[in-house]
Each structure stands twice: as C-alpha cells, then as structure tokens.
Biotite code that builds the C-alpha atoms (Angstrom):
import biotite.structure as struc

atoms = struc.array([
    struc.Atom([0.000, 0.000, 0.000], chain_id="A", res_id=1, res_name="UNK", atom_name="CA", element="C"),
    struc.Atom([1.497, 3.555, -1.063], chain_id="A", res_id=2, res_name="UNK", atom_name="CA", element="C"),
    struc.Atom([0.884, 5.073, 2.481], chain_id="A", res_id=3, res_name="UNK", atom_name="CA", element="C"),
    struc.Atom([3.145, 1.873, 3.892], chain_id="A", res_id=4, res_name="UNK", atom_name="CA", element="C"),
    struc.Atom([6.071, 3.246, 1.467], chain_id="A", res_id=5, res_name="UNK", atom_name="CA", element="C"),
    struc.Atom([5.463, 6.562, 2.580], chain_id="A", res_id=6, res_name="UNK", atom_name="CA", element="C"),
    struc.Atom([6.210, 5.247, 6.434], chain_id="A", res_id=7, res_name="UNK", atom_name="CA", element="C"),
    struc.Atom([9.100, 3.861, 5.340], chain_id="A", res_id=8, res_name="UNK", atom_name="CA", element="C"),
    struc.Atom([10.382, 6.748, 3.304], chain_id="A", res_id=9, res_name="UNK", atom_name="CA", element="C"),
    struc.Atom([9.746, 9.000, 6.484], chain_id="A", res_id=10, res_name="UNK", atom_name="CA", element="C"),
    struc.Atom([12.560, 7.097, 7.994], chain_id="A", res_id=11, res_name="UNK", atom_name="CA", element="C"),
    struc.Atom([15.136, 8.414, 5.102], chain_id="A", res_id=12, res_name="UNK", atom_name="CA", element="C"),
    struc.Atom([13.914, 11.719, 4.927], chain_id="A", res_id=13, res_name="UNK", atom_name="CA", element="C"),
    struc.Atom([16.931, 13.303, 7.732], chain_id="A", res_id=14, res_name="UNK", atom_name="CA", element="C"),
    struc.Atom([19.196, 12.105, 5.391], chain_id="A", res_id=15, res_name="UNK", atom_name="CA", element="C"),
    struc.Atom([17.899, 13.162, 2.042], chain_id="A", res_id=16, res_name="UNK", atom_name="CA", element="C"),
    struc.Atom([20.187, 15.641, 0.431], chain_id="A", res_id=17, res_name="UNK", atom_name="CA", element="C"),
    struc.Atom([19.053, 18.725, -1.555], chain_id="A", res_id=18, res_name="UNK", atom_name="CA", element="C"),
    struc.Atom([18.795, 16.633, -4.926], chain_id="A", res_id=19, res_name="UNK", atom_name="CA", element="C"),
    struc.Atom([16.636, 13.879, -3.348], chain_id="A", res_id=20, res_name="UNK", atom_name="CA", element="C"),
    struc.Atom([14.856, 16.482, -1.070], chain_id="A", res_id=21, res_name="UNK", atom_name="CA", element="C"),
    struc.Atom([13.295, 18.120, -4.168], chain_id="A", res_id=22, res_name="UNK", atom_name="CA", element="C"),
    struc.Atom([12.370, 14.277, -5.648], chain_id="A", res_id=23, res_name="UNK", atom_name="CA", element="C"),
    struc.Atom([10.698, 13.820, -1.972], chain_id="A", res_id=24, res_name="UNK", atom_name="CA", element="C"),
    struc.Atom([8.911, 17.058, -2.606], chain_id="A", res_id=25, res_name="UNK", atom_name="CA", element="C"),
    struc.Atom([7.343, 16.152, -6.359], chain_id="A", res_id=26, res_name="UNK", atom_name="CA", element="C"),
    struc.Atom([6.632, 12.755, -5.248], chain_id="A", res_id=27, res_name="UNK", atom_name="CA", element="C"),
    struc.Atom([4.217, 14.467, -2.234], chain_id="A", res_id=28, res_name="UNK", atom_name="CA", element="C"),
    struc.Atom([3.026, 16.764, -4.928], chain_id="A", res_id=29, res_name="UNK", atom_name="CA", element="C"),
    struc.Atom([2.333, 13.606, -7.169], chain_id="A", res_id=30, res_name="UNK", atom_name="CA", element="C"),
    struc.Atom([0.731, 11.650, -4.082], chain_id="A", res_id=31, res_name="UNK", atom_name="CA", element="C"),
    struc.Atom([-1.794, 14.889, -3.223], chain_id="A", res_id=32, res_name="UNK", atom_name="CA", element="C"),
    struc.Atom([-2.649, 16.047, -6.190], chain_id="A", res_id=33, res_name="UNK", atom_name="CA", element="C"),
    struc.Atom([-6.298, 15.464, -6.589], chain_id="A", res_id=34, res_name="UNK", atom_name="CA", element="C"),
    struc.Atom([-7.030, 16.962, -3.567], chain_id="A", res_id=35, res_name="UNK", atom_name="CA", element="C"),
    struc.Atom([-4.855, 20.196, -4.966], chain_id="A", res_id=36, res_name="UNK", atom_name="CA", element="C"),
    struc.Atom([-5.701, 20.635, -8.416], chain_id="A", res_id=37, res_name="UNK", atom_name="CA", element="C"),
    struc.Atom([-9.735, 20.084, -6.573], chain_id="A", res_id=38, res_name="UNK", atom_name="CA", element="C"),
    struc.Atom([-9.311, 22.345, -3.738], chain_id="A", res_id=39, res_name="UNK", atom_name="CA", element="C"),
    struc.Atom([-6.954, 24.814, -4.561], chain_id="A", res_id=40, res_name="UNK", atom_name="CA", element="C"),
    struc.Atom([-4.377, 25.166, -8.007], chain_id="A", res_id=41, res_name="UNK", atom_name="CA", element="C"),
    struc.Atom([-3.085, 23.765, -11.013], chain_id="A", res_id=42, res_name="UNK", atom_name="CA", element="C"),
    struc.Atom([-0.076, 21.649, -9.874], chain_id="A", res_id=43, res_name="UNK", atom_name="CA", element="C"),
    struc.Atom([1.353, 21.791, -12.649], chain_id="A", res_id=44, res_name="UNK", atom_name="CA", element="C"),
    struc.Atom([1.484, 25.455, -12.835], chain_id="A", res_id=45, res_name="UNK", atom_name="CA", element="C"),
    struc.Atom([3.337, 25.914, -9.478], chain_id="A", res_id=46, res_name="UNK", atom_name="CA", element="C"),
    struc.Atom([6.636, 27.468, -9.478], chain_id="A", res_id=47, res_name="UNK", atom_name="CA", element="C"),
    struc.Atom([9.829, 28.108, -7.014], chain_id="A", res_id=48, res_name="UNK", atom_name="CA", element="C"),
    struc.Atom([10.069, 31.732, -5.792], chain_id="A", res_id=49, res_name="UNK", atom_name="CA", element="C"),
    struc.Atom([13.500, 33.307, -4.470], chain_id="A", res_id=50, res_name="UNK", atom_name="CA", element="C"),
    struc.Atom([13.686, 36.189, -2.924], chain_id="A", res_id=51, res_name="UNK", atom_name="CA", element="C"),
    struc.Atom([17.185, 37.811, -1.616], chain_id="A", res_id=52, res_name="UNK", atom_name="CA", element="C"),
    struc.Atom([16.973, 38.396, 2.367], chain_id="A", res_id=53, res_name="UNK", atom_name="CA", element="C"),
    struc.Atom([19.681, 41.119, 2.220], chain_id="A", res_id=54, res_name="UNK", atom_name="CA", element="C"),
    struc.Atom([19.248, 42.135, 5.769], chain_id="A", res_id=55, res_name="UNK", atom_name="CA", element="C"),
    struc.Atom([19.205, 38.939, 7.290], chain_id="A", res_id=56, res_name="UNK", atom_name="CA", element="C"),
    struc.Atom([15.142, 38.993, 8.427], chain_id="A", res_id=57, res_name="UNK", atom_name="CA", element="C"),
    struc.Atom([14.528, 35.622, 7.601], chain_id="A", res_id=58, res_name="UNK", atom_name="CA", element="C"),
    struc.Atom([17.617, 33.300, 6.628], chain_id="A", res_id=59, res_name="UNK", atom_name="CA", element="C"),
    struc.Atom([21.315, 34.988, 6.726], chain_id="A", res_id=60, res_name="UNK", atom_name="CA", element="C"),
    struc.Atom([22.094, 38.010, 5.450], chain_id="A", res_id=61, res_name="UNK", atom_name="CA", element="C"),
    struc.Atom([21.912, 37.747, 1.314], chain_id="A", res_id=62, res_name="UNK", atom_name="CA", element="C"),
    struc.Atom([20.240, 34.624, 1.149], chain_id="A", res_id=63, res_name="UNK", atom_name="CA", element="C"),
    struc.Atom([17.703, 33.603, -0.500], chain_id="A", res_id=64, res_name="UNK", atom_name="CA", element="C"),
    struc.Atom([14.014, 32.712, 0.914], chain_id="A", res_id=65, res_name="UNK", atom_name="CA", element="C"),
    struc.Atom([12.251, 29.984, -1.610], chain_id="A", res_id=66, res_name="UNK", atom_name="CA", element="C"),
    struc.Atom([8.660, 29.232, -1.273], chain_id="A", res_id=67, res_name="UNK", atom_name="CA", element="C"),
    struc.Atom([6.757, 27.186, -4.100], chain_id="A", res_id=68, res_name="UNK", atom_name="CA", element="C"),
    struc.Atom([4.269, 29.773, -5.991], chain_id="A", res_id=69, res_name="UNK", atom_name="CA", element="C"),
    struc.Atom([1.112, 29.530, -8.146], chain_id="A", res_id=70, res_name="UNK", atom_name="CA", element="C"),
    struc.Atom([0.105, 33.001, -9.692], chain_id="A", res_id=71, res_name="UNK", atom_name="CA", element="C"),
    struc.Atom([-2.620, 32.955, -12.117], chain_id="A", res_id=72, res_name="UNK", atom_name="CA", element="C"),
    struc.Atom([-4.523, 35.823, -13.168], chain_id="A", res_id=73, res_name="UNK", atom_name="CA", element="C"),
    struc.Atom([-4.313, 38.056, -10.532], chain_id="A", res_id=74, res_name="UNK", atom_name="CA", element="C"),
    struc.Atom([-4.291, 34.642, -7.822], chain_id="A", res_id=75, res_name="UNK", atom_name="CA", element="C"),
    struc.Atom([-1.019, 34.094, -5.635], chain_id="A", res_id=76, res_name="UNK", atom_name="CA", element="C"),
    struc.Atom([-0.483, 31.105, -3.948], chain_id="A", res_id=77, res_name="UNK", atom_name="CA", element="C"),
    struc.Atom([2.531, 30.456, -1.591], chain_id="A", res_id=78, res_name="UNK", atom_name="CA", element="C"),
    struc.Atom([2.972, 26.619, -1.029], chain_id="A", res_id=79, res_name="UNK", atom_name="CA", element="C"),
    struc.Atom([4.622, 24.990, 1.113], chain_id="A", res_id=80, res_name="UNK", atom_name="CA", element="C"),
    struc.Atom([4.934, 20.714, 0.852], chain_id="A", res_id=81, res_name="UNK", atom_name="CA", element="C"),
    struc.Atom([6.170, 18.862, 3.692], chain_id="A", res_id=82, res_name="UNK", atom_name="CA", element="C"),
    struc.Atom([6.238, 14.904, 4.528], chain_id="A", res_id=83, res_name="UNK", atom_name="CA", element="C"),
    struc.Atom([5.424, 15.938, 8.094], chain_id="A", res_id=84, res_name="UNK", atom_name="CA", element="C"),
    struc.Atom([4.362, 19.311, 9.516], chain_id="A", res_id=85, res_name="UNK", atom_name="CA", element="C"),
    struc.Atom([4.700, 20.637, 12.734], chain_id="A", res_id=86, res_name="UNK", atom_name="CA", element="C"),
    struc.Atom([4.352, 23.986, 14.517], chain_id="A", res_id=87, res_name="UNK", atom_name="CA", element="C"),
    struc.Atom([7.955, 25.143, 14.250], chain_id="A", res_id=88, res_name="UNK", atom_name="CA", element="C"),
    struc.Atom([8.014, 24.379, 10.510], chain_id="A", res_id=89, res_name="UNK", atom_name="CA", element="C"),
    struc.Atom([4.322, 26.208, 10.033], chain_id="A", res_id=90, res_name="UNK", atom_name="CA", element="C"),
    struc.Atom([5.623, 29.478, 11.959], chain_id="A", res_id=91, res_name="UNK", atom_name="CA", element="C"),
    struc.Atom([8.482, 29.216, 9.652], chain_id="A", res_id=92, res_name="UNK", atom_name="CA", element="C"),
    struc.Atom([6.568, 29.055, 6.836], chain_id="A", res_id=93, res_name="UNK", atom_name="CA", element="C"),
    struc.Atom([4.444, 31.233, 7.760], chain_id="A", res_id=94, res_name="UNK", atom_name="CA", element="C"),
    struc.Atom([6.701, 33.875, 8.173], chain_id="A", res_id=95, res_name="UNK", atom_name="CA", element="C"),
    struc.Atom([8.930, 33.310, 4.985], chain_id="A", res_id=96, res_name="UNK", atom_name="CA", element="C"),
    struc.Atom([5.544, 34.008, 3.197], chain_id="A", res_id=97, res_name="UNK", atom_name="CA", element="C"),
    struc.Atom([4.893, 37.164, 5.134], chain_id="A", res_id=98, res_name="UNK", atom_name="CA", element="C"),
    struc.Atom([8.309, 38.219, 3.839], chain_id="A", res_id=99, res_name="UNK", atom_name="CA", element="C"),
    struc.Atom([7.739, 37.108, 0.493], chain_id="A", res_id=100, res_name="UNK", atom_name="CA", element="C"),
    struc.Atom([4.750, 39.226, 0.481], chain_id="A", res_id=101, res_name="UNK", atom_name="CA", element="C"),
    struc.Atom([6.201, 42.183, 1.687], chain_id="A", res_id=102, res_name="UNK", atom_name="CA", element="C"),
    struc.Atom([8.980, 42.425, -0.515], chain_id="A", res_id=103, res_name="UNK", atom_name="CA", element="C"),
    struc.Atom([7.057, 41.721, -3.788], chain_id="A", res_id=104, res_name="UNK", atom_name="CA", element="C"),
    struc.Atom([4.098, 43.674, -2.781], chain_id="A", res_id=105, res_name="UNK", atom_name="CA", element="C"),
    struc.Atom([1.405, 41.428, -2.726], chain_id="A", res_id=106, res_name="UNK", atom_name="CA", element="C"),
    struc.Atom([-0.895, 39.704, -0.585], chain_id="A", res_id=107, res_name="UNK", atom_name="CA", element="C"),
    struc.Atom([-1.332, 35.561, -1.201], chain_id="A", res_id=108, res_name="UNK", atom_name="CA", element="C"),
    struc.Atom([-3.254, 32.682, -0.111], chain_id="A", res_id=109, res_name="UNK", atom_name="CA", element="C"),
    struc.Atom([-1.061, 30.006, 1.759], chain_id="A", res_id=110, res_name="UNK", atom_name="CA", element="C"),
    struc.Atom([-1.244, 26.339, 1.256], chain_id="A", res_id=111, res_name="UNK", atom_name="CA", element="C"),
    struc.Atom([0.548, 23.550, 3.108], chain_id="A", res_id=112, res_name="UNK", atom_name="CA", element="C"),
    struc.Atom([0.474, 19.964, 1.719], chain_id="A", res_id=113, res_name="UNK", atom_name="CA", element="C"),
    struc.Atom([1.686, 17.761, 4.113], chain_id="A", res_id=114, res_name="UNK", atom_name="CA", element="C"),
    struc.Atom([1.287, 13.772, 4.137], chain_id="A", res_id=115, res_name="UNK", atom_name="CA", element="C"),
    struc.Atom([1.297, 14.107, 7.930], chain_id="A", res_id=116, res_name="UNK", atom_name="CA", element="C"),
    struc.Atom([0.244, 17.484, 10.236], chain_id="A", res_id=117, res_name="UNK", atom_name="CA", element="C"),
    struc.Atom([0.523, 17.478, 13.863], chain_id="A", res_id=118, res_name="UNK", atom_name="CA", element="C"),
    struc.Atom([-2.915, 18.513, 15.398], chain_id="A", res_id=119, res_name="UNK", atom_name="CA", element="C"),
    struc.Atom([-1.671, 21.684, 17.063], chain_id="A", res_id=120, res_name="UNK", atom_name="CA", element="C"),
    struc.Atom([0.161, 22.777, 13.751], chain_id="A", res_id=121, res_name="UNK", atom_name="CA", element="C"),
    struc.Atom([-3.298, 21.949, 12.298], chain_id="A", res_id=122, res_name="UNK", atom_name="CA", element="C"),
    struc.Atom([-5.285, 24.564, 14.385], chain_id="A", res_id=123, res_name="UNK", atom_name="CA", element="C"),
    struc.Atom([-2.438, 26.883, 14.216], chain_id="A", res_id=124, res_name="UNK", atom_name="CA", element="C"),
    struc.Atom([-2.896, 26.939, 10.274], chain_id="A", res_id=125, res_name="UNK", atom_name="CA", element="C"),
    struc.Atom([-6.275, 27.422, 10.917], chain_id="A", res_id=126, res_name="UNK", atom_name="CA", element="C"),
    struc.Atom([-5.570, 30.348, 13.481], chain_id="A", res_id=127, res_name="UNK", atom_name="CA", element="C"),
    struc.Atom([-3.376, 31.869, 10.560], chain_id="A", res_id=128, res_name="UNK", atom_name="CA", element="C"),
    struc.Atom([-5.610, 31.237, 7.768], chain_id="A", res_id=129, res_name="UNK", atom_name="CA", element="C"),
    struc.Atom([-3.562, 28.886, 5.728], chain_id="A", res_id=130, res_name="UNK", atom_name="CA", element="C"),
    struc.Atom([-5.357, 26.295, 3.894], chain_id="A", res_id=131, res_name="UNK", atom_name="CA", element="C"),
    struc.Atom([-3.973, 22.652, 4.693], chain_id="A", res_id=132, res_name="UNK", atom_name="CA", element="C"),
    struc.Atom([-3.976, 19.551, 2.446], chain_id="A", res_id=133, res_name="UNK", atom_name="CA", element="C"),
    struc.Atom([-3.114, 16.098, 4.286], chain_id="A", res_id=134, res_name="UNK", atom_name="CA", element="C"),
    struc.Atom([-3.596, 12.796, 2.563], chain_id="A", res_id=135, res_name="UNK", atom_name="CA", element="C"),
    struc.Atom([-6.315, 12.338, 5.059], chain_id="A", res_id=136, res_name="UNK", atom_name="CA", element="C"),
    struc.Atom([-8.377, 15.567, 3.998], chain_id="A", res_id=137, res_name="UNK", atom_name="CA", element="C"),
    struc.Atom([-8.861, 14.220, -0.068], chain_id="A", res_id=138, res_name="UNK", atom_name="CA", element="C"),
])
C-alpha cells in the first residue's frame, strides 16, 4: 500500500540531500494532487520563488528565501509541501511568506500539503488562515 512506502520513506527523509529532497517534494506533490488541483491550483502550474533576504530577516544576510508559488490571473499562492508538519516548521513558513509578500508587494493565499500534520500545527494553520492539504483531507 502507497501510504506503507510513505512510512518507510519518512525514515530516510533526515538524510535526504538537496537533490533527493526536491524528488521527496514532487513525489508528495504527485501523491496529493487530486485533492490540490480540486481544492486549490493547477499543480502543474506551481513554481519556485526566491527572494534575496539582504538584511538577514529571515535566513542569513543575502540569502535567498524559496517558497513554491502559483500566480494565475491576478491569484497568488505560496505553497509549502512537507512529509510531516509541525508547529515550528508552520511558523516558519508562515513567516517566509509574510516576507515574500512584503517584498514583492502582494498579498497571497497560503497552502501547506503535508502527508502528515501534527494537530496543534493543524489549528495553528487554521488560526493563521492557511489552507492545509493532508492525505487524510482528499
């Protein structure tokens, strides 16, 4: 059963290196995306979205803050795909989006697709208004 290999993919995941990190991420795109392309966006539309931290608000100074983005007619999106989420990784992303935002001038939605979501990052979301997509909400 696909959720079985998922289990046992959660054990590699510490290890997974950059490369394999953004296979990990498609495949959880792959694995969700009914539920996205339903709910929510085009998966096939979504794109990465850097944006240079020059004084250091987010990541170091003059590094770069990446977020996954759909835009489509006048509709932004920031996305952010995790095996498992949890509160410090939501108030993370959270907050790279409300950079994001600020420094391109726009407001957007914010989506997490997660396979797993601990409950309290689950009613944080909610608190914060970002939209949530686990395997078990398709």
């Amino acid at each position: 059963m696909l959720i079985n290999e998922i289990r046992v993919l959660k054990v590699a995941v510490g290890s997974i290196g950059d490369r394999e990190g953004k296979a990990f991420e498609k495949t959880i795109k792959e694995i969700l995306k009914e539920g996205v392309s339903k709910k929510f966006v085009d998966i096939e539309k979504i794109e990465k979205l850097r944006v240079k931290d020059e004084k250091g608000e987010i990541v170091l100074p003059n590094q770069k803050v990446e977020l996954d983005i759909f835009a489509s007619n006048g509709r932004n999106v920031l996305i952010e795909v995790k095996f498992h989420m949890t509160v410090d990784k939501l108030v993370n992303f959270y907050k790279k989006a409300q950079f994001i935002e600020k420094m391109k001038g726009f407001k957007a939605e914010k989506l997490v697709i997660a396979i797993e979501i601990d409950e309290n990052a689950l009613d944080l979301a909610e608190d914060l208004g970002i939209d949530v997509i686990t395997r078990q909400s398709q």
